[in-house]
N, C-alpha and C positions, 0 to 999 in steps of 0.2 A: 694716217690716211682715212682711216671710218670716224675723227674729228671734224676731217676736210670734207666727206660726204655728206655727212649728217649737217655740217654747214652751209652748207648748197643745200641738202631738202629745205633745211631752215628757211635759207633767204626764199628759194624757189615760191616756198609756203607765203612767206611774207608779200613776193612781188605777186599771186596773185591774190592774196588776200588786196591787195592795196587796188587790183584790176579790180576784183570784184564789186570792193567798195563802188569804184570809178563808175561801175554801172548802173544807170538810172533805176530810184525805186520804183515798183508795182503802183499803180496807183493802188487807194484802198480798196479794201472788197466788198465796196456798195458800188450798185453802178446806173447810169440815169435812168432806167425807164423802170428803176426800187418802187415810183411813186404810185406806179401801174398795179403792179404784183402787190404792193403791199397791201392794198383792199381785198383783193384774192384772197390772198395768205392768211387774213383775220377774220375771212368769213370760214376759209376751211377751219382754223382753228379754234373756234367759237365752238363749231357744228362740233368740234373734235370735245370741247370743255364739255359740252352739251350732252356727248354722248350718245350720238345717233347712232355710232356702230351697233348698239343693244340692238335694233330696229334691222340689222341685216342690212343698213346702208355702209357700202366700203367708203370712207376719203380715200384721196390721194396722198400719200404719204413716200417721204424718204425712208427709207429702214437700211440702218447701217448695220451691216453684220460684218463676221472675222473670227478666222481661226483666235484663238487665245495668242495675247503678245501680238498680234498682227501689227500694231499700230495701232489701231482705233482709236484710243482715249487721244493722242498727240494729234491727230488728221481734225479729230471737233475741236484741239486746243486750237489749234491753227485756225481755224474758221470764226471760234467765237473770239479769241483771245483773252479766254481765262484760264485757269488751271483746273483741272480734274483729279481726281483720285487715281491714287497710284498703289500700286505693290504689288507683291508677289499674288498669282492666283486669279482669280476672278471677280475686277473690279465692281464691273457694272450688275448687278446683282437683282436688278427690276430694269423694265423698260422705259428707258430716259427721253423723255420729249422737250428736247430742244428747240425753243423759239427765239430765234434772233430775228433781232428787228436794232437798226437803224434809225439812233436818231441823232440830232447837233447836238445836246449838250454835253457839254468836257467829263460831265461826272457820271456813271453806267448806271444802271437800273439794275439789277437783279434780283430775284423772290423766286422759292419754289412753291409749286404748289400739287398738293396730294393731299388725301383723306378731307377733300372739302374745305383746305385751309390754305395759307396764303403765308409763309414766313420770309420777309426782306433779310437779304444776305447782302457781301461785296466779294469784288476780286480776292481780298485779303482770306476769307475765311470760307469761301463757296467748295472748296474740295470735304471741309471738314462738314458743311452742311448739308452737304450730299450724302456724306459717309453718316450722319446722323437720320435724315429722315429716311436711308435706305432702313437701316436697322429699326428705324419706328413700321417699316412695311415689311420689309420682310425676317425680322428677328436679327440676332448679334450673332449669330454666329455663319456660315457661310454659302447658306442657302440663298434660293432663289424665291421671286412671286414674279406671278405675271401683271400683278396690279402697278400702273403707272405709277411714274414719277415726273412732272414738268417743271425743265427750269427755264424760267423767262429771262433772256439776256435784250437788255438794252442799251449800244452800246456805240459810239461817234467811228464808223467806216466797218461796222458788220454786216455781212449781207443778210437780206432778208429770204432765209432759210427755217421752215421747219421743216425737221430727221427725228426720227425715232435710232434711238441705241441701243441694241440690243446684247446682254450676254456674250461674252466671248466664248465659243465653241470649245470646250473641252473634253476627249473622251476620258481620260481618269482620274476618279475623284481623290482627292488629297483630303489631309486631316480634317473633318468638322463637316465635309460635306456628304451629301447625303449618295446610295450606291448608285443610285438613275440618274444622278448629275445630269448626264451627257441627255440622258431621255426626256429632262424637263425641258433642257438647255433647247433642245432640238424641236419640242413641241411650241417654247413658243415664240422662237423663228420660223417655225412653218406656218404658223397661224397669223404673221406681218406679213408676209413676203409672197402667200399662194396668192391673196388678192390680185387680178389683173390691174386693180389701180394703183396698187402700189409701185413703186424703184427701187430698186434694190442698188444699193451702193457697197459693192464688196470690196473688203480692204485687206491688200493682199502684201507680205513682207516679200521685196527683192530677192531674198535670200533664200526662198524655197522653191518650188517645183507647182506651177501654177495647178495646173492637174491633180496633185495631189493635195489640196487646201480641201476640208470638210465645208467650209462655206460656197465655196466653188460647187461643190458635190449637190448642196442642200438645194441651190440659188439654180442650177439644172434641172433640178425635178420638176421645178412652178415654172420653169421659164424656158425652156428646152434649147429656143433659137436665140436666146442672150438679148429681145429684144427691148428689155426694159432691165438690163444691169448694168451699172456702171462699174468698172475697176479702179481703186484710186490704189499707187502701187508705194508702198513707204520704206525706207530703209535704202532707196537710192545710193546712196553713195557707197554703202558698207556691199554692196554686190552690182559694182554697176558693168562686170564683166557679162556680154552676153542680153542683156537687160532690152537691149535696143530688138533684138531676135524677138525676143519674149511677149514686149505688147507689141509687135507689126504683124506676126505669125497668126496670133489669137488661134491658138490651140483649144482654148475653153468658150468658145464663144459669148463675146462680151459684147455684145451689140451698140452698145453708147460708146463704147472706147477707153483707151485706158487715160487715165493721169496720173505722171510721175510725181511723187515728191520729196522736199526734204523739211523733215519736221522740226523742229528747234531742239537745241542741244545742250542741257547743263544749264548755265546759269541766265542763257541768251534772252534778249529782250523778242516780242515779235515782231518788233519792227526789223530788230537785228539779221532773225532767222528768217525773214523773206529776201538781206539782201544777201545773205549767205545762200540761201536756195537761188538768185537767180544767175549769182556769178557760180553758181557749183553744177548748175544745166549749160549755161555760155563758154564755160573755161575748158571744164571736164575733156578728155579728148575724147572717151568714149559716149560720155552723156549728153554732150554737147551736138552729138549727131541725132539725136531723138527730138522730133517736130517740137516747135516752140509751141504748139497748139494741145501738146500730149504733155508738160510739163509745168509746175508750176502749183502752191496751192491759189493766188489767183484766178489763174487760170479755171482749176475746180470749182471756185466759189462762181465765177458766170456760169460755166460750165452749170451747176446743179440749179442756180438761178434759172433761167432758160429753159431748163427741163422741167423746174418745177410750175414754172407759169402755164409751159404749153401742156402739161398733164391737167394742170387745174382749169385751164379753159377747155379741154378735151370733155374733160369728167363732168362740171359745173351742171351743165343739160340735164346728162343722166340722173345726176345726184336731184336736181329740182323736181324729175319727174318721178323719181321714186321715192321721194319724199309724199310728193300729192299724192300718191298707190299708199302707200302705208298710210297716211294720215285717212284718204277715204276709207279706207276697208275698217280701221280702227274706231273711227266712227262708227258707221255702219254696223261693227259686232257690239258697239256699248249700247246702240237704240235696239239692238235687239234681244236683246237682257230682259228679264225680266223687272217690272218696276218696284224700285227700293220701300217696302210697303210702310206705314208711318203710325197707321189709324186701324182697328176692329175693322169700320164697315170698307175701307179699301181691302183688307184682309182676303172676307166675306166676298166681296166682289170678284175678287183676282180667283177665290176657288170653285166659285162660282163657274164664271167663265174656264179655267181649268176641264172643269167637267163635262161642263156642254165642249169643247171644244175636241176631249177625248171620245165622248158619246159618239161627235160628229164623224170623224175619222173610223170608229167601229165599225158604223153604219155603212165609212164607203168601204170597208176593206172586207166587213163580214157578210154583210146582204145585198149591197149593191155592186160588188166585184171592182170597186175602183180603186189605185192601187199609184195614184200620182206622187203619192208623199213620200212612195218608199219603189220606185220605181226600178233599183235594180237591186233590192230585196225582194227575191222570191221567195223566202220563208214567208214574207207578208202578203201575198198574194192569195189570200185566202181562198175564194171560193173556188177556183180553181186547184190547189191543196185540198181542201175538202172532196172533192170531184175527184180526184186523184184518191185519197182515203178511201170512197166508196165504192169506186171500181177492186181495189185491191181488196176490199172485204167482200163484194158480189164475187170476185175470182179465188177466191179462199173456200168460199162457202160451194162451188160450182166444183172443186176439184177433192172436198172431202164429200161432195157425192159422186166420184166415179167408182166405178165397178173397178177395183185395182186387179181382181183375181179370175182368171178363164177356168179355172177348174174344178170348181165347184157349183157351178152354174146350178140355180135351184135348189142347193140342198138347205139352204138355211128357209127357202119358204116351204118346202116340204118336211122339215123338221114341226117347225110352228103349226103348219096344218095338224099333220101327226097328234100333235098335241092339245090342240083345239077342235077335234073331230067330236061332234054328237052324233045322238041317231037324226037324223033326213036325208034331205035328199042330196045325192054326192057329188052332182053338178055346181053347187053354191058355193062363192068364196064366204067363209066365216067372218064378219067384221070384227069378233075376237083379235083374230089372226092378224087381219088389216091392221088393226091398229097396234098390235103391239110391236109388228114391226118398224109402224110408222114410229111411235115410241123409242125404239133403240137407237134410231138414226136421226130423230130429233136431240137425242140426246148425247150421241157422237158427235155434233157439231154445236150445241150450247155453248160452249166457249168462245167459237171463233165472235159471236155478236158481242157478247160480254169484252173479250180483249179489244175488239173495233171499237167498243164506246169508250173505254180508259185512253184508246189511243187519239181516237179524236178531240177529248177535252184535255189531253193534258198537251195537244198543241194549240185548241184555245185559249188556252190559259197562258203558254207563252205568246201567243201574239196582244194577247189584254196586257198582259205587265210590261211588254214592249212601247205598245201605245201608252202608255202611261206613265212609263220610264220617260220616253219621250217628252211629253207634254208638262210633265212636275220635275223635269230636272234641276228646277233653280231653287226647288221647294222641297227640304229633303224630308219634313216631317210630313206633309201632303202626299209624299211621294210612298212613304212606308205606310201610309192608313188606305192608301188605293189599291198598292199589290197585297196587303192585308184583305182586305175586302173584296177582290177581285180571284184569292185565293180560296176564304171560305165561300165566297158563290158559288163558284165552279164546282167546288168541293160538294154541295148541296146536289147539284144543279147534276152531278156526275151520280151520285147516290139515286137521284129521281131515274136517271137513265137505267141505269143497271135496273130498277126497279122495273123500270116500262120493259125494259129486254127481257126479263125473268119472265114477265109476265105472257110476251107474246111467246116464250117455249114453251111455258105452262099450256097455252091456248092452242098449241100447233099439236102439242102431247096428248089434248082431252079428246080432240073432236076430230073426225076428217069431213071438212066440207070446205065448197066451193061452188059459186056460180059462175065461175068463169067457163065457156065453152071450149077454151083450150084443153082443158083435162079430157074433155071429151073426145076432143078431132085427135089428143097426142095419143091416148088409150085406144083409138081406133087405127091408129098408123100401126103401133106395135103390134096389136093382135091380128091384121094382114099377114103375119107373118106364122101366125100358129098352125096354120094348114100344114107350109114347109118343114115346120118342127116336127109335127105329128108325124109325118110322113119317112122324116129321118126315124123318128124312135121307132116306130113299125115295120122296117123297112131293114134288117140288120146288115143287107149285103153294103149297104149305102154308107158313103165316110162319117166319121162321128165329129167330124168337125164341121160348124157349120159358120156365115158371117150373119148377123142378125143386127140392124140397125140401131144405133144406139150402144153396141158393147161390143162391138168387133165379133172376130173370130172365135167361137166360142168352141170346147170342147160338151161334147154333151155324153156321151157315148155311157156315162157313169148311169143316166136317168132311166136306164132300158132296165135297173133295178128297179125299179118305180113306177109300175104301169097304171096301178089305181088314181096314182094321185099327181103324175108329171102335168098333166094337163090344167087340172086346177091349181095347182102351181106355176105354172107360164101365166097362168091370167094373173093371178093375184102378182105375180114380178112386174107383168106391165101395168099394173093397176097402181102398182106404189109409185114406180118408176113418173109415168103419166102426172102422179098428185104432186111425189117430189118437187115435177118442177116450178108445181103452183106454190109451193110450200117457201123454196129457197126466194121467188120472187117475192113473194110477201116479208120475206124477212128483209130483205133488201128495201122496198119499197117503202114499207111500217117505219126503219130506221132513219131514210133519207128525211120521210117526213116530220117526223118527228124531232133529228137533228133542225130540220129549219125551222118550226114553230119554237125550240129551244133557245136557239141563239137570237132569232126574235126576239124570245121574252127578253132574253138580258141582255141583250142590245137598249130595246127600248124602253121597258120598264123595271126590272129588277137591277139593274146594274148601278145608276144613278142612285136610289133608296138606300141600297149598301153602302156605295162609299162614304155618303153624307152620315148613315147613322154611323159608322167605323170612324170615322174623322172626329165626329162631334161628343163620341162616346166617351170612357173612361182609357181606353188605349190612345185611341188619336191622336191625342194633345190636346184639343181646342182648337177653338180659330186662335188665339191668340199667339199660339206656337208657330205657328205660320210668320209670325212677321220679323221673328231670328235667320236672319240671314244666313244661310250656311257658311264656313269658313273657306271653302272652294268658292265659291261664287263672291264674295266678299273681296274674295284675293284677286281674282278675276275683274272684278270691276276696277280696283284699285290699281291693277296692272293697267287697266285699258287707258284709265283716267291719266295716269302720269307718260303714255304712252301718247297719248293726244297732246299734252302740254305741250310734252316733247317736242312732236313734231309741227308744232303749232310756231316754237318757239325757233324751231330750225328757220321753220317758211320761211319767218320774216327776217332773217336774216339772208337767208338766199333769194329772196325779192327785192331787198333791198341794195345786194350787189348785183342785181339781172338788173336792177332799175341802173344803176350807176354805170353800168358796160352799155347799156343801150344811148344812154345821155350821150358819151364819151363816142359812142360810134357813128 
């Protein structure tokens, strides 16, 4: 009886093997309007030889990913009609860019090309040449690269398709391969497939749980609404229970749609295995219910046709216009390079100008407050910075002259009296006295001038090596003999100040004079008030606290010990008090002035003289050192120059297909 069934599955097998035959072949999988797309197709893939992506420009590209074993390598069999590499593990080992193109004659074209070379292959030996030039890119043993690999298929009824192939998704590494596997694997599938120009062609086996596919997972992150993935679904017949649920449902959202297929089997020809895939969709009872539109790898090959034309006339625009952006800008930074120097007197000339053109910008930033070239640099903003500087040192100097202490009020001038009393008469302040108090409190605050001018020149000195960073950036030897030179200036130039500052404490310490009438109207406010004092110290029913203008509330109550000499002590306190404030303006005033006639000099005269002698000195180099290009700036140009080729070379090649679509339209 199980001879008698097994007879009947037989014949069953047999009679539709013999329907299926009966079924018309697929035409081939070129199809007429190839002649359209294929000018398309070999300008994108030109641009692609060309290597415009360096430049940040996306193509349009197919990117075929898959879990590992998905099918992938059998889905490009079928398309291209040759054989690929096979076996255990992870074939596709670098990014495989497949060009098929369509042409009449009987015999194929094939060559891969990678590392700048160009090696002719055939049907017969193309899996083995694949498996060779991958190991010349990425090693023999079972790693990955992300540096391409292009095999050009030319071949009588292939469609003109180019797809990038990528790695088959594996998370655990097996013998030889390395422990990130999965983390190379996954980086450089995310770096084909985030592009919005790109398609994603995901190839997914019947046999598993579409949701849980890793490529499915990846192919979501970039694409969220499935608007630009295709599914093609392999292994059909080996799971065709349920299958029909599976691409109508789209539970993973696929936005292009799914395509079933069946891939050739064993020893099958591909003509064979097209007529076997269309009687195994027509016959099948279950298969056979799945839209004639959703099945088929011809069907796919139009199917990816069609998408890949309407992406490439989508893109063509953008791609033109962002080419002429890159090209102009890349321009534009090589004219403004500095110029490749050849000759001494161009040398001469170039540091010439260099210097006048730092001088120039000094001038606006340090005396004339102009501030265009660094406009939202406010470190550079100098004279307003400076003006800022000398308010916080008039505010330093105005607060180590306050009276910090109420309760001692006078005892430090009736000490000094005490101590500077002769015989005369008792009514007089001693200028002894006078001044050695002036003395102590000039010399309480000598500092704060001294710290103001280190702090002022050591921010002009950063805004000099700034401007000059600036200006000699393409010149690195020019560039080290100007902040050289710019450092021992300032360095000089800072030494003179301290000197000038020493000197006005010295001169505030020797003398007390003034002809400003201020000292006089301020020593006349204060002593309005000595009547009210007197009156408190003589007076003991009265509070001992008094307020007295200029020092607040003051206790006094201590001074009723001190009747001989309280009084000629309140004078001599507003006498000081009075000069003080001539004292602290002067120090303020002397320095302002002084900072500006400074930075004058070396702005306009001493700045220039140095860097010229520092440059042409025994340290500087010469002029001659000057015309070594730096190896930054060298690379720089060298990048920009093949970067303009580039896109030079692109242009015309996308002008020449804009020219051909405009004819045609």
């Amino acid at each position: 009886m199980a001879g008698s069934q097994n007879k009947r599955i037989k014949t069953g097998s047999q009679q539709q093997q013999k329907e299926a035959k009966a079924v018309p072949v697929h035409p081939p999988l070129m199809f007429s309007f190839n002649e359209r797309i294929r000018p398309l197709l070999d300008a994108v893939d030109k641009l692609r030889h060309l290597k415009v992506a360096q430049e940040g420009i996306q193509l349009p590209t197919i990117v075929v990913v898959g879990d590992q074993s998905a099918g992938k390598s059998s889905v490009l069999e079928s398309l291209a009609g040759i054989s690929l590499p096979r076996g255990q593990g992870i074939c596709t080992r670098v990014p495989l860019i497949m060009r098929l193109q369509h042409h009449p004659h009987a015999q194929p074209e094939l060559h891969l090309q990678y590392h700048g070379k160009t090696i002719p292959t055939d049907e017969t030996h193309i899996a083995e040449a694949i498996v060779s030039a991958t190991d010349e890119i990425a090693g023999n043993g079972k790693g990955i690269s992300n540096t391409p690999l292009t095999l050009v298929v030319k071949k009588r009824g292939v469609p003109d398709l180019t797809m990038v192939d990528l790695p088959g998704i594996t998370r655990v590494p097996v013998h030889g391969q390395p422990e990130d596997i999965y983390e190379q694997i996954s980086g450089i599938i995310m770096e084909y497939i985030k592009p919005e120009e790109s398609i994603i062609l995901n190839v997914l086996s019947a046999t598993v749980d579409f949701p849980t596919c890793e490529s499915i997972r990846m192919s979501q992150q970039v694409d969220k609404t499935g608007e630009r993935t295709l599914a093609v679904v392999t292994k059909s017949d080996k799971a065709p229970e349920g299958l029909l649920e599976k691409v109508t449902a789209d539970d993973v959202n696929i936005g292009l749609g799914y395509i079933c297929v069946r891939n050739r089997i064993g020893n099958e020809s591909y003509e064979e295995a097209r007529v076997e895939e269309a009687g195994l969709f027509q016959t099948h009872p279950l298969l056979s219910k799945i839209d004639e539109s959703m099945v088929g790898v011809p069907v796919l090959a139009q199917k990816l046709v069609q998408i890949q034309a309407t992406i490439i006339s989508k893109c063509l625009p953008d791609i033109v216009r962002k080419i002429n952006e890159k090209l102009n800008a890349s321009i534009s930074e090589l004219n403004k390079m500095p110029q490749n120097l050849s000759c001494v007197a161009e040398a001469m000339t170039t540091v010439m100008r260099i210097i006048g053109l730092s001088k120039e910008s000094l001038k606006k930033i340090l005396l004339r407050g102009e501030f265009d070239e660094y406009p939202d640099e406010k470190h550079m903003h100098c004279t307003a910075r400076l003006v800022e500087l000398l308010n916080q040192y008039s505010d330093e100097l105005q607060k180590s002259a306050e009276n910090k202490s109420t309760g001692n009020f006078l005892l430090e001038e009736i000490r000094v009296l005490n101590e500077t009393k002769g015989i005369g008469l008792p009514n007089f302040v001693p200028r002894t006295a006078f001044v050695m108090i002036l003395q102590k409190k000039v010399k309480e605050i000598s500092k704060t001038p001294v710290d103001f001018i280190a702090k002022v020149w050591d921010y002009i000195l950063s805004v000099v090596i700034s401007v000059f960073t600036n200006h000699c950036d393409s010149y690195p030897i020019l560039q080290a003999s100007t902040i050289r030179a710019a450092r021992n200036l300032i360095e000089k130039m800072k030494q003179k100040s301290f000197d000038h500052v020493m000197e006005i404490v010295e001169m505030e310490k020797l003398a007390d004079y003034t002809c400003s009438p201020e000292y006089m109207s301020e020593w006349g406010k204060l002593m309005a008030q000595q009547e009210v004092f007197m009156k408190v110290m003589n007076d003991t029913t009265m509070p001992s606290r008094i307020l007295i203008e200029g020092f607040g509330w003051i206790e006094v109550g201590h001074l009723r010990d001190y009747p001989s000499v309280r009084e000629q002590a309140f004078d001599m306190k507003m006498r000081i008090t009075a000069y003080w404030k001539v004292v602290l303006k002067r120090l303020v005033d002397s320095m302002a002035l002084h900072l500006l006639l400074s930075v004058q000099n070396l702005v306009n005269r001493d700045m220039e003289i140095e860097v010229v002698n520092e440059f042409m000195g025994p340290h500087g180099g010469g002029i001659e050192k000057i015309l070594d290009e730096s190896p930054a700036v060298a690379k720089k140009r060298e990048r920009l120059s093949k970067s303009i080729k580039l896109l030079k070379d692109s242009k015309d090649v996308v002008a020449e297909i804009m020219d051909r679509i405009t004819v045609e339209d």
